[in-house]
N, C-alpha and C positions, 0 to 999 in steps of 0.2 A: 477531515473525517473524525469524527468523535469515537471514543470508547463501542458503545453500542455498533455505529457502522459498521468498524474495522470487524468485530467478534463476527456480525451477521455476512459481512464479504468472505471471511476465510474460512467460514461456517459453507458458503456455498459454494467456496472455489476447493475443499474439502482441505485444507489447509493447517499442519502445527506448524506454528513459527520453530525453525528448528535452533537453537543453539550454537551448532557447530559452523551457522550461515552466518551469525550473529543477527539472527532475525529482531530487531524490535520497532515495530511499526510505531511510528511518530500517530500523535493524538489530539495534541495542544496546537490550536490554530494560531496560537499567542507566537509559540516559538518560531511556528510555519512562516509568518511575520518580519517575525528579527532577521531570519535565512534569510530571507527577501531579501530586506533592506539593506543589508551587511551585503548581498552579493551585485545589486543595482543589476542587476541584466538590462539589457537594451537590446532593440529592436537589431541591431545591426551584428552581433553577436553570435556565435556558437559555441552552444554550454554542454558540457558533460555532463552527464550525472550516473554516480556508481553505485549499484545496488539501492535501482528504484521501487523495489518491494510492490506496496500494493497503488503506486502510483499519486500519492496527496500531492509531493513537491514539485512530481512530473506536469501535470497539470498547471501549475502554476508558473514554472517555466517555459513550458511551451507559449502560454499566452504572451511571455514576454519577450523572448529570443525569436532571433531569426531562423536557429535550427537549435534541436535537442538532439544529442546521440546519447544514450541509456546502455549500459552493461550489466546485464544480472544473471546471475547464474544459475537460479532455480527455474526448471523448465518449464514447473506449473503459473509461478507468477511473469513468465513470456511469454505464454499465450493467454493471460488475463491481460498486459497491454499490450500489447498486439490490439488485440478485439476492443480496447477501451483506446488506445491511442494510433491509428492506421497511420495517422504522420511522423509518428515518432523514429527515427532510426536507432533500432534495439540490435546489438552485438549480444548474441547470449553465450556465454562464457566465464573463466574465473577472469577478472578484471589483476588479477596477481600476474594471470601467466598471456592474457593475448593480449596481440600488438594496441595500444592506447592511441585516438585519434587525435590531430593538432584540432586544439580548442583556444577561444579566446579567456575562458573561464570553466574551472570547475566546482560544480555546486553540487553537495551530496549530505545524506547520511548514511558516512561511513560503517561498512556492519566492524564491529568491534571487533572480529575474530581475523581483518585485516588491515587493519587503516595503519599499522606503522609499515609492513610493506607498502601500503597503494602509494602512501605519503611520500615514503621513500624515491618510487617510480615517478612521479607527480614532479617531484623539488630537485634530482640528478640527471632527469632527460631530457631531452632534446626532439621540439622544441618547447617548451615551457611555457604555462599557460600565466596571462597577465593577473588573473587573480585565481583566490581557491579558496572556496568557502565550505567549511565540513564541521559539521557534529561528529564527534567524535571522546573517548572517555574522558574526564577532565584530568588526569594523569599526564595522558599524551600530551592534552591541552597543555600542559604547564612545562614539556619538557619544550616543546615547539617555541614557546616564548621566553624560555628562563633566559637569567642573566647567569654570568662568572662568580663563582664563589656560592654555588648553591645545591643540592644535591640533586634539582632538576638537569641542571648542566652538562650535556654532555654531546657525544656524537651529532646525532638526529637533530640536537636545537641548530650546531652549525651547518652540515649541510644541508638544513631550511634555510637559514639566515644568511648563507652565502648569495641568496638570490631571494630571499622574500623577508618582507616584513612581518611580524608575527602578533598579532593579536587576538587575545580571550577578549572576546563581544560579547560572550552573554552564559552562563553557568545553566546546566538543563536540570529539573529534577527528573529520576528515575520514573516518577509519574506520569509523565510527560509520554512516557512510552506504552504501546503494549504487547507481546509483554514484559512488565517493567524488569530492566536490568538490572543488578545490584551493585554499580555503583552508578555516581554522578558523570554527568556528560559537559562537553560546552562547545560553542559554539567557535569555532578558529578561524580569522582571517588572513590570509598570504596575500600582501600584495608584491606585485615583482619589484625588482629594486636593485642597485648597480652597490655592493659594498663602495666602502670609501677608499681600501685600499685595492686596488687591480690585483687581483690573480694570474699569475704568467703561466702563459703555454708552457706545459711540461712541469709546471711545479705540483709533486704529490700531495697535495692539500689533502683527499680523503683518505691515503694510506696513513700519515702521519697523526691526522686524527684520530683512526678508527686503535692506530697504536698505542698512541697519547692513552685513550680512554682504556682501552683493553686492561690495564691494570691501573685504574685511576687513583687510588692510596701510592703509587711507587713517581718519586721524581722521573725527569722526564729524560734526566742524562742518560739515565739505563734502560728507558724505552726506546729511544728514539736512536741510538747508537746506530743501530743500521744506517739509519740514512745519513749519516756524517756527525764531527764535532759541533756542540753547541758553545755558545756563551758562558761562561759561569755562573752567572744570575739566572737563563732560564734552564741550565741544568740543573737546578736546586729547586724550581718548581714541581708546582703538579699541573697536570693537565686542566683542570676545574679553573685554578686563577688565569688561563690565558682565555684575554678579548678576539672574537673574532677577527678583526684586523691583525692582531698578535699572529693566532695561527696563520692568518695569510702572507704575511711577512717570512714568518719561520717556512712556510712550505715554499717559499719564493728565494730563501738560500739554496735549498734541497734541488733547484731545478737541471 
């Protein structure tokens, strides 16, 4: 849908993109595109899609997947698809708080005023979709793929990375949208993926992270002290220089 479209649809669906929704309706068929490609949907497939607005990517999905389930939580844009997609199965709801359906893939533009929670929901449950393709702010973008030793690095990158691959596909301009957000976006690919070192049953891996990080300037002998004695080498660290494998290791003494 182009610039003009979208004004004249929300124009007649009586329509402000609200803020607080993190309304901004995609515009650039170019980026609509890369989503595509980056997600590969196939016929055999069931894709999610969260906070399908005025429906551009819903359409494009449907023609490709075997099924689409959509969650959005503005009433007035659930009965414009409804009326515009009868096959579609739409959940209207906040996608934060009701129950998320088993999918082979989720493919979205994230509204910006939730995507580290959905992210969060998406990458820690059970059962977990084989890939996840999201626009989302290029911020998040960078924390979901950072390495060790950088100020992206923290929590959120590893429990993505414990189970997916993280990739920036593609940088969005604010343009791109309308109406246009004020910052940059990008496009993020998770594919699922087994780490290299196993996680054992019962080892606190996201308590010790979430502590690790909770004061990430302080070594990690004085954060971590609750859950048992460390090493002397990684007692002198900070949380930022441990590799994933690393925390997986350390949370697999703790078990």
């Amino acid at each position: 849908m182009t610039l003009t479209e979208v004004r004249r649809l929300i124009e007649q669906l009586d329509i402000r993109p609200s803020k607080a929704l993190g309304q901004n309706f995609l515009i650039d068929a170019n980026v609509l595109q890369i989503i595509l490609r980056e997600a590969d949907v196939r016929r055999d497939e069931v894709v999610l899609e969260i906070g399908p607005g005025l429906g551009m990517l819903t359409q494009e999905l449907i023609e490709r997947a075997k099924e689409v389930i959509a969650v959005e939580k503005d009433a007035r844009l659930c009965g414009h698809l409804r009326r515009k997609f009868p096959e579609l199965e739409l959940i209207e709801g906040d996608a934060v708080e009701v129950p998320l359906p088993d999918c082979d893939k989720v493919v979205a533009n994230l509204p910006y005023s939730i995507s580290t929670p959905i992210l969060q929901r998406l990458v820690e449950g059970e059962p977990q979709p084989r890939a996840i393709v999201v626009t989302l702010q290029r911020e998040v973008a960078q924390r979901l793929a950072a390495h060790p030793h950088t100020k992206e690095y923290g929590a959120l990158t590893l429990f993505t990375q414990l189970h997916y691959h993280a990739t920036v596909a593609h940088i969005v301009s604010p343009r791109c949208f309308f109406p246009a957000p004020q910052v940059e976006s990008a496009i993020v690919t998770l594919n699922r993926r087994d780490p290299r070192v196993k996680l054992e049953r019962g080892a606190p891996f996201h308590a010790i992270v979430r502590a690790g990080f909770g004061q990430r300037r302080k070594m990690l002998g004085k954060l971590l002290a609750e859950f048992g004695p460390l090493d002397e080498a990684t007692a002198r660290r900070r949380a930022e220089e441990l590799s994933l494998e690393e925390w997986i290791k350390l949370a697999n003494t703790f078990r």
